[in-house]
N, C-alpha and C positions, 0 to 999 in steps of 0.2 A: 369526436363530438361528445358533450359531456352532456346532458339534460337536453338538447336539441341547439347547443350554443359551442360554436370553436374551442376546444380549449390552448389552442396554440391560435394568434393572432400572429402575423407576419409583417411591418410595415416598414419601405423603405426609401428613402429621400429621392432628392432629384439626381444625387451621383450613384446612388444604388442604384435605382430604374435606368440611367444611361450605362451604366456598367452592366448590366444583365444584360441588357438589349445589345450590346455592342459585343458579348458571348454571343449570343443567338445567332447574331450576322458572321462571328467568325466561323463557328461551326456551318452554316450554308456556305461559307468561303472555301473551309476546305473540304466539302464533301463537293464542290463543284471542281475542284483538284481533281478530283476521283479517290480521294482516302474514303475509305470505308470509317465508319464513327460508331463509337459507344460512348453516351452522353449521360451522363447523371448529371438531373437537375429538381431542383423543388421547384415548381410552377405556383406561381399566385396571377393574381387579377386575370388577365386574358391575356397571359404570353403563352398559351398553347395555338392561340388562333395565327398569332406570330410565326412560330415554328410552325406549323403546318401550310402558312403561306409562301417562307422563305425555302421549306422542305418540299414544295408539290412535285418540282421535278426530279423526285428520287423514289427511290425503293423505300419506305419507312415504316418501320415497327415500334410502336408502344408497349413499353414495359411497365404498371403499375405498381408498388411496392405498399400494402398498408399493412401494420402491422402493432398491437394494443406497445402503449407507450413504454411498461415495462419491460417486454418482450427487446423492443427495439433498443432502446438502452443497454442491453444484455448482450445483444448482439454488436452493438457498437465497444462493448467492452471488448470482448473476445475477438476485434478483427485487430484493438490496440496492440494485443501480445504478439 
């Protein structure tokens, strides 16, 4: 946040929003398999109420990642090499 305002805004159409949603359910798909899962995702609107609904019957840990935008950039260089 820059002044008290986003500075990245995130928005995405009706086949983004069915596409993300239709991740969400695969991953409760295969965690109801029994895979064990490690999921990197960007969350917007209220898809964590989502995943916490279709995840209640597991074992589930939250990983946070924030990190100042240059910082993150730098790091995304150095995982390229």
């Amino acid at each position: 946040m820059q002044d008290g305002k986003p500075s990245v805004v995130i928005k995405a159409g009706p086949v983004g929003r069915r596409t993300m949603q239709g991740m969400r359910h695969a991953v409760a798909a295969m965690a109801g398999q029994g895979n064990n899962l490690i999921v990197d995702d960007v969350l917007c609107d209220d898809e964590m109420s989502e995943y916490l609904s279709l995840l209640s019957g597991f074992e589930l840990y939250l990983v946070g990642v924030f990190a100042p935008l240059e910082c993150a950039g730098r790091i995304q260089q150095e995982f390229r090499l």
